[in-house]
Structure formats: structure tokens, C-alpha cells
VOPAGU-2260 file (C-alpha; in pm, 1 decimal, decimal comma):
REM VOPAGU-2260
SITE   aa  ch    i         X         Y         Z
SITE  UNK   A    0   13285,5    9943,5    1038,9
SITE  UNK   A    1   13585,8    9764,8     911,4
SITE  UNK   A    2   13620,2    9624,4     580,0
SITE  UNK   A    3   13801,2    9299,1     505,4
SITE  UNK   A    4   14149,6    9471,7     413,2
SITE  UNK   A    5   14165,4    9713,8     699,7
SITE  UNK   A    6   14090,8    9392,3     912,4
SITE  UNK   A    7   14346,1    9183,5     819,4
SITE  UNK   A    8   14630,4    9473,3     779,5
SITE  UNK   A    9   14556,3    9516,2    1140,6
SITE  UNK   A   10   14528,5    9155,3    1232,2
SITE  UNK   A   11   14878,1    9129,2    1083,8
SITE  UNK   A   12   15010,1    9384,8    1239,1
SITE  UNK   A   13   14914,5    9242,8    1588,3
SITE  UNK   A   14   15094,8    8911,0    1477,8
SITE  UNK   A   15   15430,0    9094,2    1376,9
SITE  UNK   A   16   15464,2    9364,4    1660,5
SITE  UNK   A   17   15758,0    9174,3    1870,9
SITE  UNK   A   18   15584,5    9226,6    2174,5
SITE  UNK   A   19   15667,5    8960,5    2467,6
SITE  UNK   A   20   15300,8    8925,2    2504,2
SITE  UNK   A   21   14992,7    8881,9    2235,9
SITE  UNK   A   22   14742,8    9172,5    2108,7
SITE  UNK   A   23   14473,9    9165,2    2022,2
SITE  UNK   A   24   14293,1    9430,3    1725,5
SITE  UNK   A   25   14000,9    9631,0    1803,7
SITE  UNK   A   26   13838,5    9882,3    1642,5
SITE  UNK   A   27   13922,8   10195,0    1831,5
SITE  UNK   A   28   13608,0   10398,9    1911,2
SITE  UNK   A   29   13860,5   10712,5    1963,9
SITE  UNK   A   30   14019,3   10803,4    1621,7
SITE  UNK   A   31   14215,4   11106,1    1797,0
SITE  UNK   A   32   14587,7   11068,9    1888,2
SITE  UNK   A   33   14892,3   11249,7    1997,3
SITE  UNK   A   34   15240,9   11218,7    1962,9
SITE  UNK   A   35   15428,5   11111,5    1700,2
SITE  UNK   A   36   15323,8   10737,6    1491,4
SITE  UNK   A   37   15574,6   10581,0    1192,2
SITE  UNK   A   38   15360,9   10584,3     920,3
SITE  UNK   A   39   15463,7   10427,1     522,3
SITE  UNK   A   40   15287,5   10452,3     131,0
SITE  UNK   A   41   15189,8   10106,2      17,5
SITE  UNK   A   42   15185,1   10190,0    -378,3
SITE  UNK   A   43   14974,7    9879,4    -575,2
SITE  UNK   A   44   14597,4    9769,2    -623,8
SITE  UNK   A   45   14456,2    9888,2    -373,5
SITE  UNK   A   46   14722,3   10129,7    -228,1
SITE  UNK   A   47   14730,2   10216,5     135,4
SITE  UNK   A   48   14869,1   10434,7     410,7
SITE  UNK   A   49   14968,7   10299,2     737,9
SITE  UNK   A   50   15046,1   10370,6    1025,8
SITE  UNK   A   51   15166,8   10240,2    1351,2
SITE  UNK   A   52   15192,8   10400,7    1691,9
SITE  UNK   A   53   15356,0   10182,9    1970,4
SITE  UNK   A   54   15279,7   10351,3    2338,5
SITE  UNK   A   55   15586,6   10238,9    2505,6
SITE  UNK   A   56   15896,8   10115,1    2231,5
SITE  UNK   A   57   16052,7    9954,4    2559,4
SITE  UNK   A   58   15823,2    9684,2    2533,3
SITE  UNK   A   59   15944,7    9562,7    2183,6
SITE  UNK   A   60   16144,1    9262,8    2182,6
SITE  UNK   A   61   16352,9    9248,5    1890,7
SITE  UNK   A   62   16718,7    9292,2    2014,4
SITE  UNK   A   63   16742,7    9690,4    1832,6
SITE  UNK   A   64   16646,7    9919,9    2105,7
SITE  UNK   A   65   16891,4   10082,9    1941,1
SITE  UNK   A   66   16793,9   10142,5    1608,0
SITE  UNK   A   67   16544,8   10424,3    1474,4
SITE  UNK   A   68   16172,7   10262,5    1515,1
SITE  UNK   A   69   16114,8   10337,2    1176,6
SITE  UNK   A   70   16343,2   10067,3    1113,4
SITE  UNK   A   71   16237,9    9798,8    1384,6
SITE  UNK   A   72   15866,5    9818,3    1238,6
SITE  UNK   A   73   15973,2    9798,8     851,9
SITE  UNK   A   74   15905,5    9398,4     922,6
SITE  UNK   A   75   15609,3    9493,0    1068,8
SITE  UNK   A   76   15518,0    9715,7     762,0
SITE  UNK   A   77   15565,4    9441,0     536,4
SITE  UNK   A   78   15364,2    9179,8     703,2
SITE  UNK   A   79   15085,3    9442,7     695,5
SITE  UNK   A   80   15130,5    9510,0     319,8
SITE  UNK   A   81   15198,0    9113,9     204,9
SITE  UNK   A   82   14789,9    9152,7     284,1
SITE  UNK   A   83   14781,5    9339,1     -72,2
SITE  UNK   A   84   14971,4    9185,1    -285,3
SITE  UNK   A   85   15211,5    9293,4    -541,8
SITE  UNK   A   86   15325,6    9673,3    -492,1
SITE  UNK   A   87   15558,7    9898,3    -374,0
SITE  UNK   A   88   15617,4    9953,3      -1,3
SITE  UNK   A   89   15782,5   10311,2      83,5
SITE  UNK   A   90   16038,8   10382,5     366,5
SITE  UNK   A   91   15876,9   10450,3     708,3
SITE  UNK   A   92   15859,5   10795,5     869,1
SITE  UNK   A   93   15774,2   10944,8    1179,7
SITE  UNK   A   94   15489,0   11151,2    1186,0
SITE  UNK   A   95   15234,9   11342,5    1394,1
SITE  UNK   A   96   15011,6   11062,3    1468,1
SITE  UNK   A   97   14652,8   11258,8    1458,9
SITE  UNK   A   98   14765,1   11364,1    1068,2
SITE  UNK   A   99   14722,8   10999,3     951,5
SITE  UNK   A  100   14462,9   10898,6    1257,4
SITE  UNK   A  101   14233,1   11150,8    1209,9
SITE  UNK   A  102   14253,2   11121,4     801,6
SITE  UNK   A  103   13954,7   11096,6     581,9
SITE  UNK   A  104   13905,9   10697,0     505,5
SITE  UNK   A  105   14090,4   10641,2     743,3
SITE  UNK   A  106   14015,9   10264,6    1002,9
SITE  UNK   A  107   14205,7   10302,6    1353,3
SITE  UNK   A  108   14254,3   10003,5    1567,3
SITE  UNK   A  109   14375,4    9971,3    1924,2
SITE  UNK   A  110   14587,6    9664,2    1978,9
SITE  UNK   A  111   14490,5    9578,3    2339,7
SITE  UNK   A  112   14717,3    9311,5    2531,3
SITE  UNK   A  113   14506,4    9063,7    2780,4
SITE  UNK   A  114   14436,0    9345,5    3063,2
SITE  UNK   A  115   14307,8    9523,9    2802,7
SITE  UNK   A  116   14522,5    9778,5    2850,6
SITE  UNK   A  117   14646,6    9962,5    2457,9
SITE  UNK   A  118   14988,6    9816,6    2379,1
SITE  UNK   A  119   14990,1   10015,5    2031,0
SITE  UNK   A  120   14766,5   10158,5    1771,7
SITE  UNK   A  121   14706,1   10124,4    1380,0
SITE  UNK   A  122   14579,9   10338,7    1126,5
SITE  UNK   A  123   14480,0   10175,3     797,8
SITE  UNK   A  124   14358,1   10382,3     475,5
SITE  UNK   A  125   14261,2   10189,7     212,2
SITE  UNK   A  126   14315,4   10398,0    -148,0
SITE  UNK   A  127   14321,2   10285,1    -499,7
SITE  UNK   A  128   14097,2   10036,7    -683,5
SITE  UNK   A  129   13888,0    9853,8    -420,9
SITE  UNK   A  130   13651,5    9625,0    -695,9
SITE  UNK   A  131   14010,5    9542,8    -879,3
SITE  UNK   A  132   14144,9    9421,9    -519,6
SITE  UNK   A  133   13797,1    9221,1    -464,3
SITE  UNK   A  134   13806,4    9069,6    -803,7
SITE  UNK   A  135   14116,0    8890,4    -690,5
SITE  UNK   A  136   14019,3    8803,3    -353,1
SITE  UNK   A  137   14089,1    8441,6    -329,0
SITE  UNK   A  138   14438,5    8425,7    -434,9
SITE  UNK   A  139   14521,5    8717,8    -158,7
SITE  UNK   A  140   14298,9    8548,7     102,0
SITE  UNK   A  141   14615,4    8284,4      85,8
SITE  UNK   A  142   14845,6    8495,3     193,1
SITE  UNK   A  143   14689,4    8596,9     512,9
SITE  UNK   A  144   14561,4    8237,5     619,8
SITE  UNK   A  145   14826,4    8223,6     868,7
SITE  UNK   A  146   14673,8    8503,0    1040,7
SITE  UNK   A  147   14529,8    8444,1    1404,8
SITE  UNK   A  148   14225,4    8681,5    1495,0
SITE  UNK   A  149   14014,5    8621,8    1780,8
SITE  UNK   A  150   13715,2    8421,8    1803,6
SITE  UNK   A  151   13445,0    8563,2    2073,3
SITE  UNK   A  152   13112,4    8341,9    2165,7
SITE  UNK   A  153   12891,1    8558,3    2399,3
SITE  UNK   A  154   12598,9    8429,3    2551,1
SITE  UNK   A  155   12464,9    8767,3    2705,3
SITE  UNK   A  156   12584,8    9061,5    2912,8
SITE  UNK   A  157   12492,9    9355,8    3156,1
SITE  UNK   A  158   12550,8    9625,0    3309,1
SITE  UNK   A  159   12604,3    9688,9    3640,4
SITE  UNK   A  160   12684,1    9989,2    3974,0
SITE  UNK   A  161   13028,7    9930,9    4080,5
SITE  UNK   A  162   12925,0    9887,2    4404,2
SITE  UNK   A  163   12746,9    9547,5    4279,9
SITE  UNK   A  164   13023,4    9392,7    4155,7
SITE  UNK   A  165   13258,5    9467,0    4436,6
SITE  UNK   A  166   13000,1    9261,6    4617,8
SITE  UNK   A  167   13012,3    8947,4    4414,3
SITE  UNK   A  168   13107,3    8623,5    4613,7
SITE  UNK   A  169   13062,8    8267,5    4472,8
SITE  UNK   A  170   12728,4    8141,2    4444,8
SITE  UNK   A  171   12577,4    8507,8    4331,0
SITE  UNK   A  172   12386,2    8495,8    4075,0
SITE  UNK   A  173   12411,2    8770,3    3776,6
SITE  UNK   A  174   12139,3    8788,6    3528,3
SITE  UNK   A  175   12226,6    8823,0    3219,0
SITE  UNK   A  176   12021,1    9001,6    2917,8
SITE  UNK   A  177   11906,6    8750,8    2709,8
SITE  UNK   A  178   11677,2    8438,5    2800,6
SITE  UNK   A  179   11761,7    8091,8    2846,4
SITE  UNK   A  180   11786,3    7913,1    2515,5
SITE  UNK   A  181   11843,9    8172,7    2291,2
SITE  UNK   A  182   12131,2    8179,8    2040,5
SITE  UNK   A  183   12533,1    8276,1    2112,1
SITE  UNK   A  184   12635,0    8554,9    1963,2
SITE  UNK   A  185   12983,1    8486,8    1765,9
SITE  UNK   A  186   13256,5    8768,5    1721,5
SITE  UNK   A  187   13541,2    8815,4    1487,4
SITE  UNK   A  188   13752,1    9094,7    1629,0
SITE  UNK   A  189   13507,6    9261,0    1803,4
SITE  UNK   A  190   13268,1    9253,8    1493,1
SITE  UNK   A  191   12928,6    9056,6    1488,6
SITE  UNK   A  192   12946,7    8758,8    1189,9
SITE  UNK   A  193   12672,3    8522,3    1333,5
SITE  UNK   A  194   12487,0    8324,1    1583,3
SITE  UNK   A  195   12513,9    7949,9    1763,4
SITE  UNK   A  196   12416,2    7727,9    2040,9
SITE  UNK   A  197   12696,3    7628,1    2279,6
SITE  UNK   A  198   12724,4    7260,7    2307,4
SITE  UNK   A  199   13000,5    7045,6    2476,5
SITE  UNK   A  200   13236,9    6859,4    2261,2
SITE  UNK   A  201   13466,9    6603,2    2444,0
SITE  UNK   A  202   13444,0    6758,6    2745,1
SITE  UNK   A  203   13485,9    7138,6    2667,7
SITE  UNK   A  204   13241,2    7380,9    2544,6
SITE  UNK   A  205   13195,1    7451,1    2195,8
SITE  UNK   A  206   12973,3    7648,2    1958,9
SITE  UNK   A  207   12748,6    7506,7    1679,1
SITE  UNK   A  208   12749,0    7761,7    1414,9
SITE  UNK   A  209   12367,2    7837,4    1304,9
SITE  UNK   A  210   12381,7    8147,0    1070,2
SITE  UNK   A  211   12634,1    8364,5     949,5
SITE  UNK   A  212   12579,1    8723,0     872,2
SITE  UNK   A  213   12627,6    8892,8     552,6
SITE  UNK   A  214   12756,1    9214,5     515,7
SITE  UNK   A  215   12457,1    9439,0     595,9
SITE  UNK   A  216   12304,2    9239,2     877,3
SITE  UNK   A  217   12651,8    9244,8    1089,7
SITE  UNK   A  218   12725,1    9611,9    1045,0
């Protein structure tokens, strides 16, 4: 599971890509890669190495289709390190991507567009002084306020044969697994943080937040 830097590198990432279209972050369930990524050396407290791999560079819309890609993500790069603070942030350079995905320590994220369909990947490692970077956790938590990440409120899910839900028409009915009444989950990226009852609030649905997760209960 994701700590808080890894998550907010990533979330920044997703924010700077110049993509014509949003992405999302997700926690990839398939470290393994191919091809080549841009990876950079974030020197400071904590220190980090990340890495970027963008599936089709077409898509980027930043006027340099050009230019090396190294240099298109370098703004990119620094979003993703402003999440650290003060430190040094070395030039980027291409790489074979399962070197730095595959890496001990080592967080990967898919950044999925709305067809959920992977527009680019992230690698984050974490190195240096982690209880240093904590100890001054509020005055970095400014500089990433800005970010968007994604909200989820799930009331339930299932699973079901393909064949059933190529035979969905309105008015069917699918049950869902979890009974009528009980608590919303709520998800940050993809990650479990608490639990609510939906309400409506002039006219749209809402969530009232009942209990937030620590650490160990959302892992």
C-alpha cells in the first residue's frame, strides 16, 4: 500500500502530464514493464527516484513533439518533486522501464484516463530520511493542496457471467453485496479511508462522513 508521499508524487504527476484528457492514479497491481521510461534523482529529505512512462508520447499536448521527452516531462518532474520540498532535482534520462519498476521500495501507479484504459505509468521510490520528512509534514502538505485526487463513494458491488450483463435492460434489478442501510464505503485513489451514509443535499447526492480510518484499519 501507498504511503502519503508516493501518493501525492503520483497525484501530481497526473495533474502535470499535458494530456488533452484527465488521469486518474491507481495503484498498479502489475509492477512489471517494458520498454524504455524517463526516469530522474530527487536529492533532499527524503530523496526519491522517479520515473515516468507515457504509452503513446503522441497524446501529449504541449506544442514539443519535437523535443527529446526527457525534456517535455522535466515540468512534469518538478511538479512531482515540489511534493518534497527543498532539494536537488537531476536531469531526466531514458531508461529500461522494468530497472526502476521492478526496484526494491519501489510504488508503481497506472494513470488510467476515463475508459480506463493506461494513458501512462509512474514509479515512485521513496529514499532518505522518512521520520525527518514526517516531522515537517504540515508545511509540505501546503504545497500539494492544489492537488485534485479522486473521491470514490461505493455503496456495494458484484460480480457477475458476461452473459448477465449483456442481458441487462432497464428495470433489471442487480443485487448488490451489502444490505440495505449499511454504510458507503469512501475511496481516496483507489485506497479505503472511511465509511458514510449517502444523503441528498440540495438536490444531489452526497455522503455524510461517519468514520475515518487510520493507518492500519485502511491497509
Amino acid at each position: 500500500m501507498s504511503t502519503f508521499h508516493e501518493t501525492a508524487i503520483a497525484a501530481a504527476i497526473a495533474g502535470k502530464l499535458p494530456f488533452g484528457y484527465p488521469v486518474i492514479p491507481t495503484p498498479s497491481t502489475d509492477p512489471g514493464a517494458t520498454g524504455e521510461a524517463v526516469a530522474v534523482t530527487f536529492i533532499g529529505t527524503p530523496g526519491a527516484r522517479i520515473a515516468i512512462q507515457v504509452v503513446d508520447p503522441t497524446h501529449l499536448e504541449d506544442g514539443s513533439q519535437g523535443a527529446d521527452l526527457a525534456d517535455r516531462l522535466h515540468p512534469v518532474f518538478e511538479a512531482a518533486a515540489s511534493v518534497l520540498g527543498t532539494g536537488s532535482l537531476g536531469d531526466g534520462e531514458r531508461v529500461r522501464a522494468a530497472e526502476v519498476f521492478t526496484a526494491s521500495g519501489t510504488q508503481v501507479f497506472d494513470l488510467v484516463d476515463a475508459s480506463g484504459a493506461i494513458a501512462a505509468r509512474a514509479s515512485v521510490r521513496i529514499d532518505g530520511d522518512r521520520a525527518a520528512a514526517a516531522s515537517t509534514g504540515p508545511q509540505r502538505l501546503s504545497r500539494i493542496a492544489g492537488v485534485e485526487m479522486e473521491l470514490v463513494v461505493e455503496i456495494g458491488r458484484t460480480r457477475m457471467p458476461v452473459r448477465d450483463v449483456l442481458s441487462l435492460e432497464p428495470g433489471h434489478v442487480v443485487e448488490l453485496d451489502r444490505a440495505a442501510g449499511s454504510p458507503a464505503d469512501i475511496k481516496l485513489n483507489g485506497r479505503l479511508i472511511g465509511h458514510g451514509t449517502v444523503v441528498v443535499a440540495d438536490g444531489d447526492f452526497a455522503i455524510r462522513v461517519e468514520r475515518i480510518l487510520d493507518g492500519a484499519e485502511s491497509v
